[in-house]
VOGU-3710 file (C-alpha; in Angstrom, 3 decimals, decimal comma):
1> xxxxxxxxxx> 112,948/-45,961/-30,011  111,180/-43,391/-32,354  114,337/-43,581/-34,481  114,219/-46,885/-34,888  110,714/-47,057/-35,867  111,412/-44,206/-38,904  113,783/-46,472/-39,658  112,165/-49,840/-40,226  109,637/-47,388/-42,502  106,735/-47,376/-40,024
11> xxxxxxxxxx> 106,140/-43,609/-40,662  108,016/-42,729/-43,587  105,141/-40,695/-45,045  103,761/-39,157/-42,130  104,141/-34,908/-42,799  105,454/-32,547/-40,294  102,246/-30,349/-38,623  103,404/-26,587/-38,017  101,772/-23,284/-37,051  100,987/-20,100/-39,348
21> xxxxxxxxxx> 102,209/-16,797/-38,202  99,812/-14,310/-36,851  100,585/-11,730/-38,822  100,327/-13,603/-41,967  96,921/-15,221/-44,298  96,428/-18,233/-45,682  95,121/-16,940/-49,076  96,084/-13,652/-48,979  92,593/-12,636/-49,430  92,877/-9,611/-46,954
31> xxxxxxxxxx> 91,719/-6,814/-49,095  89,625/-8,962/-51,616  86,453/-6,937/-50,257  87,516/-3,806/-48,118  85,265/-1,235/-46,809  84,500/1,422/-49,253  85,961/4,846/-48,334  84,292/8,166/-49,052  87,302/8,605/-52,234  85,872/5,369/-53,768
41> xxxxxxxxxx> 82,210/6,289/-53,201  83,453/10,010/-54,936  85,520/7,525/-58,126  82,277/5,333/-58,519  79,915/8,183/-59,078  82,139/9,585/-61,732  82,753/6,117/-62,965  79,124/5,166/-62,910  76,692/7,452/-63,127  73,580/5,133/-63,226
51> xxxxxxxxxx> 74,791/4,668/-59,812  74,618/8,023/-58,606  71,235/8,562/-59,870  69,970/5,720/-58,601  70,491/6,312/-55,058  70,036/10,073/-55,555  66,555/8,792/-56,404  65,940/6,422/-53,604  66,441/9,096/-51,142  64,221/11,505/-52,809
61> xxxxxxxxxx> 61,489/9,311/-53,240  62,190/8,459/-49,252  61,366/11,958/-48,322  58,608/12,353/-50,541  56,784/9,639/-49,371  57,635/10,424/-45,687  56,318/14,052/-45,907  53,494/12,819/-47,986  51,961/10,013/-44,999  52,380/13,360/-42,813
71> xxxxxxxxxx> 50,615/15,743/-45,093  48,241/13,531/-45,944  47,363/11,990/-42,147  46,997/15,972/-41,649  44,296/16,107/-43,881  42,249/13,227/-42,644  42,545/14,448/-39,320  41,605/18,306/-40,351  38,605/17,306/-42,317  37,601/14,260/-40,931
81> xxxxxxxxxx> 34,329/14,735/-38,113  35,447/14,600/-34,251  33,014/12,183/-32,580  30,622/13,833/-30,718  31,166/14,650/-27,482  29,493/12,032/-24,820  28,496/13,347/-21,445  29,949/11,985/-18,421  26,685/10,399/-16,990  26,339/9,404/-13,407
91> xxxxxxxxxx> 24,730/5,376/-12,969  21,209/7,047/-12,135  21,110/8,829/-15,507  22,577/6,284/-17,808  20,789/3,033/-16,387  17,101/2,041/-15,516  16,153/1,291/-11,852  14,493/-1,548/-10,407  12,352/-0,639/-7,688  11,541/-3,768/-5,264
101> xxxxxxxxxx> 9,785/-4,311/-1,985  12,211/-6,553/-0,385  9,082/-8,273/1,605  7,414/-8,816/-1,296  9,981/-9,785/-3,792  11,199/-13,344/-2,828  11,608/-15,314/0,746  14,846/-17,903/1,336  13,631/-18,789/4,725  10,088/-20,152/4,326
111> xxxxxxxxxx> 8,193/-17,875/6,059  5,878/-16,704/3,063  7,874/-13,286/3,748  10,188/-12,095/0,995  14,182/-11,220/2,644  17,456/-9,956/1,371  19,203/-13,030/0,874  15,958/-13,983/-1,772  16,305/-11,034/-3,795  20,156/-11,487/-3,525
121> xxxxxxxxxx> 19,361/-15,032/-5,528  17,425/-13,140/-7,912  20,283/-10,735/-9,009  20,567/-12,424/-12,803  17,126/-11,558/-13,538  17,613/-8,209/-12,118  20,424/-7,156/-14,048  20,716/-9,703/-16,890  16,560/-10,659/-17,478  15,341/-6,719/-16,913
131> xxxxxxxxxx> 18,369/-5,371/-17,722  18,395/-2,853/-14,700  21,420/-0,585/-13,628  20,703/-0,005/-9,776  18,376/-1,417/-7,140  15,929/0,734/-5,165  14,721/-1,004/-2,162  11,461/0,175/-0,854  11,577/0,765/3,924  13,173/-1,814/5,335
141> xxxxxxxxxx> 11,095/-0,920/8,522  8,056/0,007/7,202  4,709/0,644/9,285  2,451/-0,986/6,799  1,155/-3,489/6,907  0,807/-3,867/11,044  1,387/-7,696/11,001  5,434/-6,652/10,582  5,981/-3,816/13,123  8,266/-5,040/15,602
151> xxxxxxxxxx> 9,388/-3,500/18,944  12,993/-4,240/18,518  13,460/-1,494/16,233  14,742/1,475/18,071  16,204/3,390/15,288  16,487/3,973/11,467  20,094/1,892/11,155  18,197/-1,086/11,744  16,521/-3,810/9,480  13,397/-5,432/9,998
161> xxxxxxxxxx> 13,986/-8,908/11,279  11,888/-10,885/8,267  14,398/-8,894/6,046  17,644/-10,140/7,727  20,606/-8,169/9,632  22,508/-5,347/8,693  25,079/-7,530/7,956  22,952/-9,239/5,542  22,259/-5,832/3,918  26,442/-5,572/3,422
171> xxxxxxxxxx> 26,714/-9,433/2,298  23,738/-8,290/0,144  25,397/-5,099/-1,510  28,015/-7,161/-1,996  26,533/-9,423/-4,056  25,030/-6,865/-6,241  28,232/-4,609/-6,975  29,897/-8,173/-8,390  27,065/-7,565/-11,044  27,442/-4,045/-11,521
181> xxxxxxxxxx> 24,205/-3,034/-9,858  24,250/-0,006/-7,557  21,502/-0,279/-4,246  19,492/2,355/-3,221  17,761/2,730/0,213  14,630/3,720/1,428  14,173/6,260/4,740  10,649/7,278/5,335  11,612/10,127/7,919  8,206/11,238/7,660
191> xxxxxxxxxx> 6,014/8,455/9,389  7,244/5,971/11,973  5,261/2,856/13,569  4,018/2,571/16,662  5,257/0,988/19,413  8,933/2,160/18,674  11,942/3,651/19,895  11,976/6,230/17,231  8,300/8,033/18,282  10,189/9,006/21,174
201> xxxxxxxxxx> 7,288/11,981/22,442  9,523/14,491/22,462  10,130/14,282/18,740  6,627/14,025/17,928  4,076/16,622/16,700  1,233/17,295/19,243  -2,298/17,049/17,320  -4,234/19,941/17,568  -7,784/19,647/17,425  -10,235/20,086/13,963
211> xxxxxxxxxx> -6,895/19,137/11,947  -7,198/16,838/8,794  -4,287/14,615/6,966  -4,056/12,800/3,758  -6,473/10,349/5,241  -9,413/12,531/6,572  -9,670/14,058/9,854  -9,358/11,646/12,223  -5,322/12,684/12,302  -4,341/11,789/15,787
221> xxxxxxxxxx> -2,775/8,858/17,734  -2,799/8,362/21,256  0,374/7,725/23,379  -0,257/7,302/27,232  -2,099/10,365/28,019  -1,383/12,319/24,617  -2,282/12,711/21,339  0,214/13,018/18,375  -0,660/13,929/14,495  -0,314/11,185/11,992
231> xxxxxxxxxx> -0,332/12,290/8,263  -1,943/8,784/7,808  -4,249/8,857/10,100  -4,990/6,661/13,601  -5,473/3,707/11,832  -1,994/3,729/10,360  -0,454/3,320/14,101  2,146/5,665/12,806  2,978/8,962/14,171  4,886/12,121/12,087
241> xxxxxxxxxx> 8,467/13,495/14,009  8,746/16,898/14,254  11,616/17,386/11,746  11,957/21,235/12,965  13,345/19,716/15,820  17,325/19,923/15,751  17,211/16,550/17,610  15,428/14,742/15,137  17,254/16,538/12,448  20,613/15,633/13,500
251> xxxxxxxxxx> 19,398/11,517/14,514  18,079/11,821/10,102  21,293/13,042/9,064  23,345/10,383/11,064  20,783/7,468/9,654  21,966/9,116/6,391  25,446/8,720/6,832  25,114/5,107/8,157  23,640/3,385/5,479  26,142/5,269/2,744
261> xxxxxxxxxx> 28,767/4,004/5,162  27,037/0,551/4,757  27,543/0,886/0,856  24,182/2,690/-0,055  24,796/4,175/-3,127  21,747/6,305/-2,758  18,957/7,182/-0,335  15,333/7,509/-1,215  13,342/10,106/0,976  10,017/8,538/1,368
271> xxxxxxxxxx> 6,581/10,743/1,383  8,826/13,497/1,128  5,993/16,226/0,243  4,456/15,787/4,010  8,083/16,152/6,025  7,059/19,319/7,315  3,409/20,974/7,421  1,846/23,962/8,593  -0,742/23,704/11,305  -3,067/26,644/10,652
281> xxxxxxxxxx> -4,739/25,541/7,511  -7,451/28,298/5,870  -9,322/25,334/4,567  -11,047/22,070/6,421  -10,122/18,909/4,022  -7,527/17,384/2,493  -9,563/17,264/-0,582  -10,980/21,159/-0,549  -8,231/22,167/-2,583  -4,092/21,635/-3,348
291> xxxxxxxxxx> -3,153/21,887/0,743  -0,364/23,809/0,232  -0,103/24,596/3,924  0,842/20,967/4,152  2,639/19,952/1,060  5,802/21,387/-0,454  6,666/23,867/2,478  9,670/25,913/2,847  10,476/23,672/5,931  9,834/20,578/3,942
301> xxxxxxxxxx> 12,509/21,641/0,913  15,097/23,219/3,839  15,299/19,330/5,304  15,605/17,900/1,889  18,921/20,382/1,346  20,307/19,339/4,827  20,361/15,601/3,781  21,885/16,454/0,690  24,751/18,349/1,908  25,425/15,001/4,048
311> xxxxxxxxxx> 25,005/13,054/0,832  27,680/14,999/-1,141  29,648/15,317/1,742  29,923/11,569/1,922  30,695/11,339/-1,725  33,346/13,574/-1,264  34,710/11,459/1,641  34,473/8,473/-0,274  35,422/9,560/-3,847  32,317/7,769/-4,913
321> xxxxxxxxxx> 28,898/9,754/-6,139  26,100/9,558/-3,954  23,022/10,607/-5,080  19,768/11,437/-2,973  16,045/10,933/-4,317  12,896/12,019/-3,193  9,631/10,472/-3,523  6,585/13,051/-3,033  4,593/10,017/-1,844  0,685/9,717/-2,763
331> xxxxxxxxxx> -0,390/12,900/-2,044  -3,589/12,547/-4,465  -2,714/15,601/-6,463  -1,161/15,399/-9,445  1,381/17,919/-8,984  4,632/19,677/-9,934  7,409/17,769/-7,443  9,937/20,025/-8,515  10,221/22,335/-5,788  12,116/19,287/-4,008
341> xxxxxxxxxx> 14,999/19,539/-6,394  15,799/22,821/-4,407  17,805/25,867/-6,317  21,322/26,156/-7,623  22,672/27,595/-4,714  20,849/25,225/-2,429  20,187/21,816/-4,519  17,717/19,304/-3,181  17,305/16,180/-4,276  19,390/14,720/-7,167
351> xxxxxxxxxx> 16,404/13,630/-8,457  12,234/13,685/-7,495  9,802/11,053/-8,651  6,776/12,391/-10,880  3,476/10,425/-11,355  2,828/11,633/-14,618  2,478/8,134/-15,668  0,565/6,637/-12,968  -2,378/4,734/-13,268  -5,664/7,150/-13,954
361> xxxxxxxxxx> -3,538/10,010/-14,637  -4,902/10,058/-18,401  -4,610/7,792/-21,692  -0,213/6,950/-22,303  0,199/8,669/-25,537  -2,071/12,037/-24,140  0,201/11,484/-20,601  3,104/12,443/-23,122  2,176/15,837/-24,406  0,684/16,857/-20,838
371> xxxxxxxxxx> 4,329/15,856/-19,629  5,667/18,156/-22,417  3,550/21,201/-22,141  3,724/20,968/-17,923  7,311/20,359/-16,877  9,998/22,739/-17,158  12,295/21,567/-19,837  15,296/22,254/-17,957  14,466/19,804/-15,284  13,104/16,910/-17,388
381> xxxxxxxxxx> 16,576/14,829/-16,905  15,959/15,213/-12,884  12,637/13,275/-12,985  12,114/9,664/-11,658  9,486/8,415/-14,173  7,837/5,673/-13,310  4,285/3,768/-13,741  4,161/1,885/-10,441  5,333/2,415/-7,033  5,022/1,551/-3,341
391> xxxxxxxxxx> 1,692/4,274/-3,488  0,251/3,674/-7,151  -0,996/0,548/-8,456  0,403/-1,514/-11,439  -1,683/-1,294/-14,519  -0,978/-1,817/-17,952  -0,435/0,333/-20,583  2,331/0,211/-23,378  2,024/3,987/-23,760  2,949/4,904/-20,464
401> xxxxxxxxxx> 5,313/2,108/-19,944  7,220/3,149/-23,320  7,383/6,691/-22,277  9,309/6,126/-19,160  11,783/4,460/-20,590  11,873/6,406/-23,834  11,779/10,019/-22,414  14,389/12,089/-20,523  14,332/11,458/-16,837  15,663/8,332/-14,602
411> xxxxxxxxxx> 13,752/5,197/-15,199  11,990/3,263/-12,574  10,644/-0,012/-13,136  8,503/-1,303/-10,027  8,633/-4,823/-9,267  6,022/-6,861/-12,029  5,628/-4,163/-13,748  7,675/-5,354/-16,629  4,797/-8,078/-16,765  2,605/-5,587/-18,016
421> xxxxxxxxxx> 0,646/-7,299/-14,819  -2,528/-5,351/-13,878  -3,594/-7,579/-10,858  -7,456/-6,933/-9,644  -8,750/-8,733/-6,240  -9,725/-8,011/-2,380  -6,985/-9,250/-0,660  -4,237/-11,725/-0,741  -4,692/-14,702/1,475  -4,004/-13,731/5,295
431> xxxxxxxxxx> -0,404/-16,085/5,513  0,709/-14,042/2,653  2,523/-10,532/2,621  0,982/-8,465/3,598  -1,365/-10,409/5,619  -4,641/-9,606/4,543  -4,297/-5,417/5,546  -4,751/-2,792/3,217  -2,620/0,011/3,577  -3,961/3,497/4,523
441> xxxxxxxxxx> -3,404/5,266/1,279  -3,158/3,584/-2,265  -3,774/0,172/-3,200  -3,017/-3,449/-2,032  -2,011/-4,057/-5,218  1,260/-2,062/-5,338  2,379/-4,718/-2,222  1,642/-8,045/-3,839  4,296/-11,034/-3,558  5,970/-10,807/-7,148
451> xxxxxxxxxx> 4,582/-13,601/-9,354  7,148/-15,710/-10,410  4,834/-18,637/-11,622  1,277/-19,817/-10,302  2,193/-22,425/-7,661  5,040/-20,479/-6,066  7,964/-22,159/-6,130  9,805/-19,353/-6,630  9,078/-17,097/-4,212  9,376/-19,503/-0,998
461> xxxxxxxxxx> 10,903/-23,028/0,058  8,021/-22,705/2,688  6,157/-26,578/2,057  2,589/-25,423/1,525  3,516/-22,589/-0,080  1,486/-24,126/-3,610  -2,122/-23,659/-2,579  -1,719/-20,595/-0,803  0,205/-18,943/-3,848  -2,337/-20,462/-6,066
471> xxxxxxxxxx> -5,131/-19,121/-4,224  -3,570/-15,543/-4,655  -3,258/-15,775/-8,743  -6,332/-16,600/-8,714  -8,056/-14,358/-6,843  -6,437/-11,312/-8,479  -6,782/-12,953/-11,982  -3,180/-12,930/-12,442  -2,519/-14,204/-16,095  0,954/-13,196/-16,934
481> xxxxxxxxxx> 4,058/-14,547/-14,655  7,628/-14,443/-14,791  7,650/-18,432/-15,809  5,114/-17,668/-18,429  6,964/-14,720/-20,105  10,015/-16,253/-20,379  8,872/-19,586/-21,411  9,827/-20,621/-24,826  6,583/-20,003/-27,662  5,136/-17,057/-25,565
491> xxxxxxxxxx> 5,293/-14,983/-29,087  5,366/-11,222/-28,102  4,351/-9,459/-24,817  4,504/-6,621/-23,124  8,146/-8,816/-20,527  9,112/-8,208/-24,583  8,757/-5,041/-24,891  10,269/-3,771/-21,514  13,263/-5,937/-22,511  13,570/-4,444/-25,869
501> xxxxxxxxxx> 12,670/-0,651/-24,568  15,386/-0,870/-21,452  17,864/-2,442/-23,959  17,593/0,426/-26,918  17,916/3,103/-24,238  21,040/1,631/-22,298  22,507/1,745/-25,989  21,254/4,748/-27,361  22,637/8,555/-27,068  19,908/10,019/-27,960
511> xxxxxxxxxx> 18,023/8,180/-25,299  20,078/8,742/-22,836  20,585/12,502/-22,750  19,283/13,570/-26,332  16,496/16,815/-26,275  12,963/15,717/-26,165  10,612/17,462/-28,863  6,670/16,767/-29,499  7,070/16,966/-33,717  3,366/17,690/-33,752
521> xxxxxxxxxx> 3,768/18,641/-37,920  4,421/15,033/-38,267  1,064/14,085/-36,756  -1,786/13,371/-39,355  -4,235/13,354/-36,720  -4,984/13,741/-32,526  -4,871/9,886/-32,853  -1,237/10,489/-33,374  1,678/11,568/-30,551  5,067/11,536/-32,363
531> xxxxxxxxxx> 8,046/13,114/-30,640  12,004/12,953/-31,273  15,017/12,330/-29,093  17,782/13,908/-30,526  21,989/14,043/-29,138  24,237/16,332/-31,227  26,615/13,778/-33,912  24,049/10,751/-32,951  21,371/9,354/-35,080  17,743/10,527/-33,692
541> xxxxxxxxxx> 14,967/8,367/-32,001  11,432/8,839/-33,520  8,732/7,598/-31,355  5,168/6,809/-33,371  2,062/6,078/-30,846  -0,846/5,585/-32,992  -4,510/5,131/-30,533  -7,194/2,609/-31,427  -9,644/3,529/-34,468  -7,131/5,936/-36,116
551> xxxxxxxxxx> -7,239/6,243/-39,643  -5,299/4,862/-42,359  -2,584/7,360/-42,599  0,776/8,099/-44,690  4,079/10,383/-42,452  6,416/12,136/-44,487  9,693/11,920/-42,404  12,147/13,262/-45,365  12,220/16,972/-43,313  13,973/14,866/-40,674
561> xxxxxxxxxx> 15,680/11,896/-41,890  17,511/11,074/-44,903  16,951/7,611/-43,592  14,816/5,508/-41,590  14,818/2,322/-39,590  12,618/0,429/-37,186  14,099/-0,531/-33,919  11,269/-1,241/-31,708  6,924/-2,199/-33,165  4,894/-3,147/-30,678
571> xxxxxxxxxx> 2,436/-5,122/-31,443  5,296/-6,813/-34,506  4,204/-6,066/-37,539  5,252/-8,103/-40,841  5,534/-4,171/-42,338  8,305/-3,511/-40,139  10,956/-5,707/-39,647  13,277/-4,108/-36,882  16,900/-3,098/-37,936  15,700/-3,501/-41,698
581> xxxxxxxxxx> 15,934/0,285/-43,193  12,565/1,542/-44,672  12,733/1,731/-48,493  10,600/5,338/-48,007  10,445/7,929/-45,863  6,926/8,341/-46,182  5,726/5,299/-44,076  1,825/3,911/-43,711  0,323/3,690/-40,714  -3,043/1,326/-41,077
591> xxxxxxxxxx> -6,147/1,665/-38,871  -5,855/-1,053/-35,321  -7,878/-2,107/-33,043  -5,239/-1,626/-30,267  -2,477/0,852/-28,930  0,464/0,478/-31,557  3,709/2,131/-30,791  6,930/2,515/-32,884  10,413/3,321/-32,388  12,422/4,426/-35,225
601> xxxx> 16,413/5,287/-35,720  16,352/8,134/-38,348  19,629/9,415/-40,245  19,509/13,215/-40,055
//
């Protein structure tokens, strides 16, 4: 059939299809571009010379520029300055505490009494608002004021009920380490309340007769048919344990351990000064002169040094630093608390709190070169500075405030204090902590419900909480709230300045672990206290306090600084714009009516 169809012409044109041979090209193109062999290579550089020279060239000018980057990143990293070198720092020596009475501070549950799942709701001003690092919570079973003592509590691991559970304290601690803030507990092993568990008779101190205490001479406190001695006094109903006792040592330690095991990141020894106290006293009164026989024994530093081997020991355990402080408590002397840091061989506490900045201590700016001329330099870093505590009562003063958070040592800022509040009154209305009592020693108003604004609000739910609150602001002609000072138009203030202060020094080398030095050559006058904060390869901190009625005066800071800039002027003044370099180093200072401090970066 196929023939028949070629032959009728159907396909005459069609071409036959065939197959090339492997071994043979279409175009014979096969060695149109070979590879070049090292004989051609040799034929083109005699044929070409331009060629030759040109890649000669290349690779000369390849190594020259290869060992050049290398010679030359040699040099910039001979001559160039190595940063300096930045301390490792632990969180109680970089950041500023917050110290809060947790009864005080703010209540969730309507009962006019502040608890731990308030202040947990107030972590963002805490650590965002202040600015603070760590958390120091003031006894969580305290025996003032007497409205609170409870006979539930048995032992130091537990929390007063108005405060919550322990598990409440963990929940709590939680909360705060998602913020970054470290917590701090209180232990006042020196003074329990009456009736509890823990003044067990065997572990208390008999009172002898004729014997005085911080509060006079009526020392003693009657249980059944015996009398015990109570650094506080009878009408504290607290009694002191006998921490000679091995007992009582040992029940201390383990209180230690629990609440670092409960994610404590430090302990606070309470009225540390009066742990342990000699009995035969040479003189008759607490105010006859410094008791040493009481204060600052041998006995008293040895117990500090036992709870601080348990504190590094549970650091060790948990890879985590601990650190212990200790709190001298109101002893009404103004002196040295350094013994409590113990010796290199046997440390005491991490750190001791000093009331060089307490109210009636002296004028701020004269507080600074007492401070300077009375402390041993060495231990300045290992001091909790502070203005207001638990035992001394808020007061305002930008002098004394600005030192604590501009000079070496850990800062402390007690709860209002950042208000620059200096509250004034009898006593707070009797449904309000702390019930109407004043406490033995100090003041009522280092234990006054923070003031958040003037009706309340913020510091209970509780439904008739406005007119009580209300009543309190006024009575202790409290101007200045939290509401007020962050309201929007409040102009400058001293909420400002604490904000400003705590912010510089969480920023600042020099602040943080820089020297301290009183540049009294820079001082025109005794109206003047100037001193410098200095860290090796960082620019230095000059701090200007200028009193009241000081004259019209011109600095000269060109032996220091080859530049200067203000960071932080309190009151502002149009002369000084902060982070706006001074066109001179020679700087006026006019005449005011008012404290006027200034913080300077100078340029070495």
């Amino acid at each position: 059939m196929v023939d028949h169809l070629i032959e009728d012409g159907d396909c005459k044109d069609v071409e036959e299809i065939g197959f090339i041979d492997k071994d043979k090209t279409v175009d014979g193109s096969e060695d149109e571009y070979p590879l070049l062999t090292k004989e051609d290579l040799m034929r083109i550089d005699r044929e070409n010379p331009r060629w030759r020279w040109f890649r000669i060239s290349l690779i000369v000018l390849f190594w020259v520029v290869w060992f050049g980057l290398i010679a030359v990143s040699a040099i910039y990293i001979t001559l160039t300055p190595r940063c300096a070198p930045r301390p490792v720092q632990e969180f109680w020596q970089s950041g500023v505490g917050y110290w809060v009475n947790p009864f005080a501070f703010k209540n969730s549950g309507g009962d006019l009494v502040g608890d731990l799942k308030g202040l947990a709701t107030a972590i963002d001003y805490v650590s965002e608002t202040v600015g603070a690092g760590f958390v120091v919570l003031t006894s969580m079973t305290p025996f003032y004021p007497k409205h609170l003592q409870n006979d539930s509590l048995k032992s130091f691991e537990q929390i007063h009920p108005k405060l919550g559970t322990v598990e409440d304290f963990e929940s709590f601690v939680r909360t705060m380490k998602k913020k970054g803030i470290k917590v701090v507990v209180t232990l006042n092993f020196n003074s329990v309340p009456l009736p509890q568990g823990r003044a067990n008779v065997s572990h208390l101190i008999p009172a002898e007769a004729n014997e005085f205490c911080r509060t006079g001479t009526s020392c003693s406190v009657s249980i059944g048919e015996s009398k015990f001695y109570s650094t506080f006094g009878a009408e504290s109903n607290s009694v002191d344990l006998n921490l000679k006792d091995s007992g009582v040592l040992e029940e201390i330690k383990n209180a230690t351990r629990f609440w670092l095991s409960k994610g404590a990141d430090g302990i606070l020894l309470a009225d540390a000064a009066f742990y342990v106290g000699q009995r035969n006293c040479s003189h008759s009164s607490w105010s006859d002169s410094f008791p040493a026989c009481k204060l600052y024994t041998s006995e008293t530093i040895s117990v500090i040094q036992e709870l601080r081997k348990v504190v590094d020991e549970e650091s060790l355990k948990s890879s985590r630093n601990r650190f212990l402080i200790a709190d001298p408590g109101n002893t009404s002397y103004n002196e040295n608390p350094e013994p409590l840091l113990g010796t290199e061989e046997h440390p005491g506490a991490h750190v001791v709190i000093s009331r060089a900045f307490t109210f009636k201590s002296a004028p701020g700016a004269d507080l600074v070169n007492r401070f300077h001329e009375y402390m041993n330099a060495s231990q300045l870093d290992r001091l909790g500075l502070m203005v207001a505590s638990p035992n001394d009562k808020p007061y305002s003063d930008i002098f004394s405030a600005a030192s604590v958070l501009l000079l070496p040592g850990t800062p402390l800022v007690y709860a209002g204090i950042e208000l620059g509040w200096s509250p004034e009154g009898g006593l707070p209305p009797n449904e309000l902590y702390p019930f109407g009592e004043n406490p033995p020693v100090g003041s009522v108003t280092s234990h006054l419900p923070m003031p958040w604004d003037s009706r309340g609000t913020n510091f209970s739910d509780y439904e008739g909480v406005g007119k009580i609150f209300s009543k309190y602001i006024n009575d202790f002609s409290i101007t200045e709230t939290v509401e007020t000072a962050m309201a929007a138009g409040r102009g400058s203030s001293v909420f400002g300045l604490t904000q400003s202060l705590i912010k510089l020094r969480k920023s600042t080398p020099s602040l943080q672990w820089g020297s301290f030095n009183l540049t009294k050559d820079l001082a025109p006058s005794d109206s003047f206290t100037i001193f410098k904060r200095s860290a090796p390869g960082f620019d230095s901190i000059f701090v200007v306090m200028v009193r009241p009625g000081a004259a019209n005066s011109v600095i000269d800071f060109s032996t220091h600084c080859s530049s200067l800039t203000p960071l932080v002027v309190y009151p502002p003044n149009s002369a000084f714009k902060p982070e706006v370099k001074m066109f001179s180093l020679k700087v006026y200072f006019a005449s005011t009516s008012e404290n006027n401090l200034y913080v300077f970066s100078c340029v070495a």
